[in-house]
PAZAPA-4460 file (N, C-alpha, C; in steps of 0.05 Angstrom, whole numbers, plus 32768, in hexadecimal, padded with zeros to 4 digits):
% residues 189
    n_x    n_y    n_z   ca_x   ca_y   ca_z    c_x    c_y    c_z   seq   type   mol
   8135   7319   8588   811C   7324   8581   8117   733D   8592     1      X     A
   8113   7356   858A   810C   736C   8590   80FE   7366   85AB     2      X     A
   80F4   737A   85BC   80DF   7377   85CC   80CB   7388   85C4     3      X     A
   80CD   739A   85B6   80B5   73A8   85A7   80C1   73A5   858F     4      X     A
   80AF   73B1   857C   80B5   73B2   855D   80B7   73CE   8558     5      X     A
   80D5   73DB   855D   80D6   73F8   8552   80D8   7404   853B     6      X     A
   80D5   73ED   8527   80D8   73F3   8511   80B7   7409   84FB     7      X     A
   80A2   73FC   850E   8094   7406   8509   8087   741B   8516     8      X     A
   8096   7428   8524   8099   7445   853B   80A2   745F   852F     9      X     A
   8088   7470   852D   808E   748A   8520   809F   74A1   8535    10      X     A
   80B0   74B5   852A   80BC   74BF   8538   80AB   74D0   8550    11      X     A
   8098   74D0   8543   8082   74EA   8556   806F   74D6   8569    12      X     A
   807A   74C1   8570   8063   74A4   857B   8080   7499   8590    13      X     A
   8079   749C   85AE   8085   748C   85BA   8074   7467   85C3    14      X     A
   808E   7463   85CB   807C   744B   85D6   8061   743E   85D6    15      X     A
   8061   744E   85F3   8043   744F   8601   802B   7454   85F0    16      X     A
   8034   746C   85D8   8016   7476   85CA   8013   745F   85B2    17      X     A
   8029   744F   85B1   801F   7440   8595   8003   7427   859C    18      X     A
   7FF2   742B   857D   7FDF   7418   858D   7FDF   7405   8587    19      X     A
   7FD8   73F2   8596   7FDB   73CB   859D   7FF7   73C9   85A7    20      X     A
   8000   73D9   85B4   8011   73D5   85BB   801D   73CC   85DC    21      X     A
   8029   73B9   85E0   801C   73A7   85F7   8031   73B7   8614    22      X     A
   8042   73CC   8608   8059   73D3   861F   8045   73E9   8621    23      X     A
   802A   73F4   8616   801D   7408   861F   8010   740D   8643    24      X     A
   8018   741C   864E   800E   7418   8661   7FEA   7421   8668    25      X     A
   7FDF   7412   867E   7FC5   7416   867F   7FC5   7422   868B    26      X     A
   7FA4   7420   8697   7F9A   7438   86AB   7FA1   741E   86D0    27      X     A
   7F9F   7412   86C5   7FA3   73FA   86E2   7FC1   73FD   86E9    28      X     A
   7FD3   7401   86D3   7FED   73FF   86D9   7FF7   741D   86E3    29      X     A
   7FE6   742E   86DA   7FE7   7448   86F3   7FE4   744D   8704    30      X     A
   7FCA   7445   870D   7FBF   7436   8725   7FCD   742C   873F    31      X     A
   7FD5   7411   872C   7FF2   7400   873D   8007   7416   874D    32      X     A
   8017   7427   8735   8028   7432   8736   8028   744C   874F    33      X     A
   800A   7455   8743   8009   7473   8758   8002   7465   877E    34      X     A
   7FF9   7444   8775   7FF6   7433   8796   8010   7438   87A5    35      X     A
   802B   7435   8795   803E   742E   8794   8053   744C   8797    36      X     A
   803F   7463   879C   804E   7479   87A0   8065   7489   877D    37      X     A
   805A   7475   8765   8069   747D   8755   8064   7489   873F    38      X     A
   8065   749B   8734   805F   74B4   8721   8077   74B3   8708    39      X     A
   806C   74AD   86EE   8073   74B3   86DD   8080   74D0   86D4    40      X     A
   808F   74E3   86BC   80A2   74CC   86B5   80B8   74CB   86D8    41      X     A
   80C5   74B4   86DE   80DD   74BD   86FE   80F1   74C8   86F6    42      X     A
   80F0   74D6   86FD   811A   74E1   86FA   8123   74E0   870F    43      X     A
   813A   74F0   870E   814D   74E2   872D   8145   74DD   8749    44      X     A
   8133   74FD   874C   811E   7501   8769   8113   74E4   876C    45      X     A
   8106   74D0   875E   80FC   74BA   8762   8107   74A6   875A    46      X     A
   811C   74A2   874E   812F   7486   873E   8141   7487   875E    47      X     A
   8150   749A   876D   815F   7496   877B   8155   7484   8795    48      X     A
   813B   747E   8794   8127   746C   87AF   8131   7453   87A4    49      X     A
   8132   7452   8787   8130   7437   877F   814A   7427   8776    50      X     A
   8164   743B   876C   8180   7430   876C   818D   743A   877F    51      X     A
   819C   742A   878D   81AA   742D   87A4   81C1   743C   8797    52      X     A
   81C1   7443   8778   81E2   7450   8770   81DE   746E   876A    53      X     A
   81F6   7475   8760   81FD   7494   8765   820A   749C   8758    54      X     A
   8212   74B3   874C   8219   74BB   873D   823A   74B3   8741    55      X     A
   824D   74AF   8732   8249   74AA   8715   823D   7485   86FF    56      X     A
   822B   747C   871B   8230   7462   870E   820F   745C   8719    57      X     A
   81F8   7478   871B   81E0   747B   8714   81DD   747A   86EF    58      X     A
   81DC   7460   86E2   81D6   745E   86CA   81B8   7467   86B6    59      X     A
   819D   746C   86C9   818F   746D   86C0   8185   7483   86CB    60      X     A
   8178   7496   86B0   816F   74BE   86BD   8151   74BC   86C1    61      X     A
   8148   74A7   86AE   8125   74B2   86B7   8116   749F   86A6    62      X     A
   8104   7496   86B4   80EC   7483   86AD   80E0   748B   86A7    63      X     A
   80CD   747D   868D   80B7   748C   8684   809E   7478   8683    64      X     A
   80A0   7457   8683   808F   7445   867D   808D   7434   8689    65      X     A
   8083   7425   869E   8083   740F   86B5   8068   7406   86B5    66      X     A
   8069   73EA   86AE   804E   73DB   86B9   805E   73C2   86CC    67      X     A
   8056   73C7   86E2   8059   73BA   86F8   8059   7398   86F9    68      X     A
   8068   7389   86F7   8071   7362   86F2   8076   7364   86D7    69      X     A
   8074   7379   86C4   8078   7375   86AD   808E   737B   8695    70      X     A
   8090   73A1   8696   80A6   73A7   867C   80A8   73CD   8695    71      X     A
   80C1   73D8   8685   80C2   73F3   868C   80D2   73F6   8674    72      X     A
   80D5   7414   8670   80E1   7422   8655   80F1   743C   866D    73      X     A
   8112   7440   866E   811C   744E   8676   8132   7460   8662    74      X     A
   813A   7471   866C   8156   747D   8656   8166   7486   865F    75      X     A
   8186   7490   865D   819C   748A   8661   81A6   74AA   864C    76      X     A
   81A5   74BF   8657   81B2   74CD   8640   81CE   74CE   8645    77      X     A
   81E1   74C9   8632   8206   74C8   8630   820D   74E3   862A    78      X     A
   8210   74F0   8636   8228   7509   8636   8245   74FD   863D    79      X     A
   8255   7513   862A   827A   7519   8620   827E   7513   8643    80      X     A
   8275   751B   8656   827A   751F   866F   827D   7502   867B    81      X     A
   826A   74F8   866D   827B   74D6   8683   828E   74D4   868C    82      X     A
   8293   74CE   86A4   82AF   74C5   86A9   82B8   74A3   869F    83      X     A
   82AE   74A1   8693   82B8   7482   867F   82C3   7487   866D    84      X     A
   82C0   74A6   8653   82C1   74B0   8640   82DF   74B2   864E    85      X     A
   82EE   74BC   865A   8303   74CA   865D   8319   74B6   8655    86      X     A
   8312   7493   8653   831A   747B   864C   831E   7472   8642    87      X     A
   8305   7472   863A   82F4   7467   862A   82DF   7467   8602    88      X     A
   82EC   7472   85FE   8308   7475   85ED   8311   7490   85EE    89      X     A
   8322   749F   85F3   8325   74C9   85F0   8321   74CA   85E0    90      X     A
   8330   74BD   85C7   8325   74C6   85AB   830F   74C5   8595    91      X     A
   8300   74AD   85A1   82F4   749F   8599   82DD   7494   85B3    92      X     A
   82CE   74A1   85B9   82BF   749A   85D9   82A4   748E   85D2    93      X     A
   82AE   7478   85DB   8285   7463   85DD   8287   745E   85F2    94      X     A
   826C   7462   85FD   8266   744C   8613   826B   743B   8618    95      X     A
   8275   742D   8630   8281   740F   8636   8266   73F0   8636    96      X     A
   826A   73DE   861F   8255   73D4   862B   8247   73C8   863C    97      X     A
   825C   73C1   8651   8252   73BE   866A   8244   73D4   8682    98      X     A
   8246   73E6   8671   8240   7400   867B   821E   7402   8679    99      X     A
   8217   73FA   8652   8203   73F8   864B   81EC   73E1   865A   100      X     A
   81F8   73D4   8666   81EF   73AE   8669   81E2   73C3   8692   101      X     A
   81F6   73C8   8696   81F7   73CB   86B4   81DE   73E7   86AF   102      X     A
   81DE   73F3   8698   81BD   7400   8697   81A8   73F8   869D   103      X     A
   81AA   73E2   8688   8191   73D4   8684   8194   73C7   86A0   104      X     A
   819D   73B5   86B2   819E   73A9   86C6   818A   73BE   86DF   105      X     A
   8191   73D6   86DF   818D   73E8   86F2   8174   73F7   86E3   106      X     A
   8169   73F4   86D2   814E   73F4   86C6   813D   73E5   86D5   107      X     A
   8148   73C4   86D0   813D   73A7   86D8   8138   73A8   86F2   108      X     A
   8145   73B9   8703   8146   73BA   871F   8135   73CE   8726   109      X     A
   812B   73DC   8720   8118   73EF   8723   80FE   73E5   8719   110      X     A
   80F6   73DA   8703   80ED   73CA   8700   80E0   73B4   8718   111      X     A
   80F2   73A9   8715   80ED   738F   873B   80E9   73A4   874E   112      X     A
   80EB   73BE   8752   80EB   73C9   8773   80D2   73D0   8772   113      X     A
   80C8   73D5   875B   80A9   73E9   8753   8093   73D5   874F   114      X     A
   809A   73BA   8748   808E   739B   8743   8087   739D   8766   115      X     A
   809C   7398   8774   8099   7387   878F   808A   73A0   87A0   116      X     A
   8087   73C2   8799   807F   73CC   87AD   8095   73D0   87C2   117      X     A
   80B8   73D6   87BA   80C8   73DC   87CA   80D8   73EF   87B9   118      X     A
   80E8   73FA   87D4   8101   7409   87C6   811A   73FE   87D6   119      X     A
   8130   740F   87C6   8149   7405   87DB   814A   7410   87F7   120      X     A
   813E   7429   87F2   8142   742C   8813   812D   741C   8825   121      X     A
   8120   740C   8818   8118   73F4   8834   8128   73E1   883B   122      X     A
   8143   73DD   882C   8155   73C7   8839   8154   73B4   8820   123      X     A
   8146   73BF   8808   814A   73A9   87EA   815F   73AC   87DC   124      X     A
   8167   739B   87CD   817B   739E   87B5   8178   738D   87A0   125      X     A
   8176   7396   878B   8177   737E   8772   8198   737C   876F   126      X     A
   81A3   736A   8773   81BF   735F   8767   81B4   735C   8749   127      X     A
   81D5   7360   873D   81DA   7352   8724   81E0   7339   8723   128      X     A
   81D5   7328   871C   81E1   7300   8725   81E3   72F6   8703   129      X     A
   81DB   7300   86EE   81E5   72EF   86D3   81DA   7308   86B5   130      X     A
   81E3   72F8   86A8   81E3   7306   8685   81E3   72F1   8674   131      X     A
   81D0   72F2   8661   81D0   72D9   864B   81D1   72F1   8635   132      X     A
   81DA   72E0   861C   81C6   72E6   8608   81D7   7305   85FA   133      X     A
   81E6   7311   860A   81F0   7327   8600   81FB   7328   85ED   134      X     A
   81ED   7349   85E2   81F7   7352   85C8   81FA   7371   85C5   135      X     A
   820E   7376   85B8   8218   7394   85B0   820E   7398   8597   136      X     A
   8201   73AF   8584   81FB   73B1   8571   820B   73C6   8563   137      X     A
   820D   73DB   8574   821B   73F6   8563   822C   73FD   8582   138      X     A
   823C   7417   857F   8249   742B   8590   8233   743B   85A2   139      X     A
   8233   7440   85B2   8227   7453   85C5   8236   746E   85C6   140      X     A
   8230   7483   85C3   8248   7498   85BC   8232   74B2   85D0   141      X     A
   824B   74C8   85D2   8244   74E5   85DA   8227   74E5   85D0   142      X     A
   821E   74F2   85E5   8200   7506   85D0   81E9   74F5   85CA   143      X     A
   81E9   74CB   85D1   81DB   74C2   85CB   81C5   74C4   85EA   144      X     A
   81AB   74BC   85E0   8198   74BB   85ED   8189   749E   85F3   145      X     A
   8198   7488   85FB   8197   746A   8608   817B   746B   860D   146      X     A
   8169   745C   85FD   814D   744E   860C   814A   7435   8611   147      X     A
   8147   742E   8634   814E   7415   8636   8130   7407   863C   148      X     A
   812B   73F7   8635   811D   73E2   8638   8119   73C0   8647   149      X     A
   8110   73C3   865F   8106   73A9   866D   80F1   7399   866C   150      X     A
   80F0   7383   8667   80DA   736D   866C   80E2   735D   8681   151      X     A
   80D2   7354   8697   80CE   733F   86A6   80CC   7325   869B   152      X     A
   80E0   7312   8698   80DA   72FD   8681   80DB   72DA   869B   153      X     A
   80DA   72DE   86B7   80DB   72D0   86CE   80E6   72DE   86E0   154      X     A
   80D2   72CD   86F9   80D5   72E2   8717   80CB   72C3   871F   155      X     A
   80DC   72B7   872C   80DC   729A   8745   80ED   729F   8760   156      X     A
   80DE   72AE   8768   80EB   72A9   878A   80F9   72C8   8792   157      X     A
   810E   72C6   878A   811E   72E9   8791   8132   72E9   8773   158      X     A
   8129   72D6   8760   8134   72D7   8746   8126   72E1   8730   159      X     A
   812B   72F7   8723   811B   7306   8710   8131   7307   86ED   160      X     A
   812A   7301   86D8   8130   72FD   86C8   8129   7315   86B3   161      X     A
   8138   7320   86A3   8124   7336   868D   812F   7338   8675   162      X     A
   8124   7339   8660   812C   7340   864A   8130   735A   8643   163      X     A
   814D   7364   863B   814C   7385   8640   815D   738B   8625   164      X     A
   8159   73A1   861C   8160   73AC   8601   8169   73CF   8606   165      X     A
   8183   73D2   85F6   8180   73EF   85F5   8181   73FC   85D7   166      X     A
   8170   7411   85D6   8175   7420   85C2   8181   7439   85BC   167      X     A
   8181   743D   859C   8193   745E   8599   8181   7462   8586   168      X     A
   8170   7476   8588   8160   747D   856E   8150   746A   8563   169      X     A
   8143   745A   8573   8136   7445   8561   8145   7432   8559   170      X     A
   8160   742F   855E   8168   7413   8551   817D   7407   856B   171      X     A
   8174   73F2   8572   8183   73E0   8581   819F   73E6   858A   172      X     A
   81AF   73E3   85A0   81C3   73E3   859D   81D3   73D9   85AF   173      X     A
   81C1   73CD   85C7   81C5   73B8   85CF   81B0   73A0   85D8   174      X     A
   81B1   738B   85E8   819E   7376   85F6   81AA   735E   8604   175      X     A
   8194   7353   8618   81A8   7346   862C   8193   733A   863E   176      X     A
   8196   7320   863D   817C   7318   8653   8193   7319   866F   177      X     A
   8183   7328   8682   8195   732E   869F   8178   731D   86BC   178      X     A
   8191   7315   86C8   8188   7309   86E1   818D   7321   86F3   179      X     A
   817D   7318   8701   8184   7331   8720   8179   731E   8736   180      X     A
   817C   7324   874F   817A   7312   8769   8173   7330   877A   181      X     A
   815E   732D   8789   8151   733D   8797   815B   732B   87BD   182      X     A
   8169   733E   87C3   8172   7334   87DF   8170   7357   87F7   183      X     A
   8160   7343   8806   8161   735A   8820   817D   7363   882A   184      X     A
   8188   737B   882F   819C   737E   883D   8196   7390   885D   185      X     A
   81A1   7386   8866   81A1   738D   8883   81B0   73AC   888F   186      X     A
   81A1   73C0   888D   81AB   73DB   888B   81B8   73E6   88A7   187      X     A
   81CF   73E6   88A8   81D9   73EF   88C6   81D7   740C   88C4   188      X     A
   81CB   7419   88DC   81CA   7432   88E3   81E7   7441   88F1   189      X     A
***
């Protein structure tokens, strides 16, 4: 089951503007966010506080939708330039889907750092700890524009659960309920 219904999403209507729509963000969830030092849409200047990774295995370019214990909407643009592409297929080049999964994961984790009021440079990390539920729908190819999507679907203790989906144009093309484990690490100087 979808996490939104994009079926009924006009091209000129993102997300956020459709109405009754529950991934819309409010005025409280700005609020939250600007408490929290965080400004819509983030690109790297502000994603890099919150994933400890780097280029070439920084999966996610820029946030546009975050309500705080709840959902975020991020995207992933695929350029010829990947170094996965070179692999992956030469003649024939899709995205790897573990490639896609480890998106959405590092979505999910930004997500939990912006929930708890942390980043990685305080000594946090969301691990990857599980995957249910996974599914591939189509190819991920050159030139596509990846919108990934998180829900918070359980958070017990330092265990956070989410329901996460990616798209290409409005239509599915992957999904994956992902665990993550939030553990302090101990930063030597």
């Amino acid at each position: 089951m979808p996490i939104i219904d994009t079926d009924s999403q006009t091209d000129s209507q993102t997300d956020a503007q459709m109405p009754n729509n529950p991934w819309q963000m409010t005025d409280a969830d700005g609020l939250r966010l600007l408490q929290n030092n965080v400004s819509l849409p983030m690109g790297y200047a502000q994603l890099k506080h919150y994933l400890p990774h780097r280029y070439p295995f920084m999966l996610v370019d820029k946030v546009t939708s975050c309500r705080p214990d709840s959902h975020i909407i991020g995207y992933k643009n695929v350029s010829i330039n990947e170094p996965f592409f070179q692999g992956h297929f030469p003649d024939n080049p899709i995205m790897p889907g573990v490639l896609i999964i480890e998106a959405m994961a590092q979505l999910s984790g930004i997500l939990g750092f912006i929930s708890e009021g942390a980043t990685s440079a305080e000594g946090y990390l969301f691990l990857f700890a599980g995957m249910d539920k996974v599914r591939f729908k189509q190819p991920v190819v050159s030139g596509d524009c990846v919108q990934l999507k998180s829900e918070l679907i359980l958070h017990k203790h330092e265990v956070y659960k989410f329901a996460s989906e990616a798209y290409v144009e409005g239509t599915m093309v992957a999904s994956a309920q992902l665990t993550l484990v939030r553990q302090v690490c101990h930063v030597t100087a």
